[in-house]
C-alpha positions in Angstrom: -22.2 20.4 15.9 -19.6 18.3 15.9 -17.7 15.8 13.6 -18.7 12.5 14.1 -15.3 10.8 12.7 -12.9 11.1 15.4 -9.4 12.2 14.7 -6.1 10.0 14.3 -4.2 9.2 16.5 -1.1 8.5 14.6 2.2 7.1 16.2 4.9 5.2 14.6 4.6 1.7 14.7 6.3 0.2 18.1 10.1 -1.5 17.9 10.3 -4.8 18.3 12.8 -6.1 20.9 12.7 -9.8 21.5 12.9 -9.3 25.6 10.7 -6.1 25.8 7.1 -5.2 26.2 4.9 -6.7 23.6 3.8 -4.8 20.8 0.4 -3.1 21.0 -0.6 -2.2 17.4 -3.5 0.4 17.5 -6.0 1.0 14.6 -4.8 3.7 13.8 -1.1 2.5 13.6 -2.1 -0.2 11.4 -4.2 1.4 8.5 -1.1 3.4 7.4 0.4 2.4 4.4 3.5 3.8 2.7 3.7 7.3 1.4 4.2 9.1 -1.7 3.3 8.3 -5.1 5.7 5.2 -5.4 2.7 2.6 -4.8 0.8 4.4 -7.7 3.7 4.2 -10.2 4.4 0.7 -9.7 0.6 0.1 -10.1 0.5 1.9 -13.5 3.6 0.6 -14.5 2.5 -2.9 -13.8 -1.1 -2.1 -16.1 1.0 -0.7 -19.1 3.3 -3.8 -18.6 0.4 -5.9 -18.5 -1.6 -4.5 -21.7 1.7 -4.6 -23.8 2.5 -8.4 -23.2 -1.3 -8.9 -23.9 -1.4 -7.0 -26.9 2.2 -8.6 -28.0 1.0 -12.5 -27.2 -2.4 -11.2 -29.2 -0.5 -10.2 -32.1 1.7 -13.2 -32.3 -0.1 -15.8 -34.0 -0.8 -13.3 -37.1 2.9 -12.6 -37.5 
């Protein structure tokens, strides 16, 4: 049997040159996003930020 999800064709993204060929931008070429864990440490980061100003601004009119 077999697979029924096709596999990637992934290529880098094409340059851009102002007088070349146009750029053709496949699916696959477009539903990659950066790599590595730096999008998922900004993300966490960002929460904890988040729930300490919240918990700060909560606290304030107590103090």
């Amino acid at each position: 049997m077999q697979p029924i999800v096709e596999d990637d064709n992934i290529r880098p993204p094409p340059h851009y040159r102002p007088n070349g060929p146009p750029q053709v931008v496949t699916a696959d070429t477009a539903r990659q996003g950066p790599k590595g864990n730096r999008v998922l440490i900004i993300l966490v980061a960002s929460m904890i930020a988040a729930g300490l100003a919240w918990a700060i601004l909560a606290m304030a009119p107590h103090l």
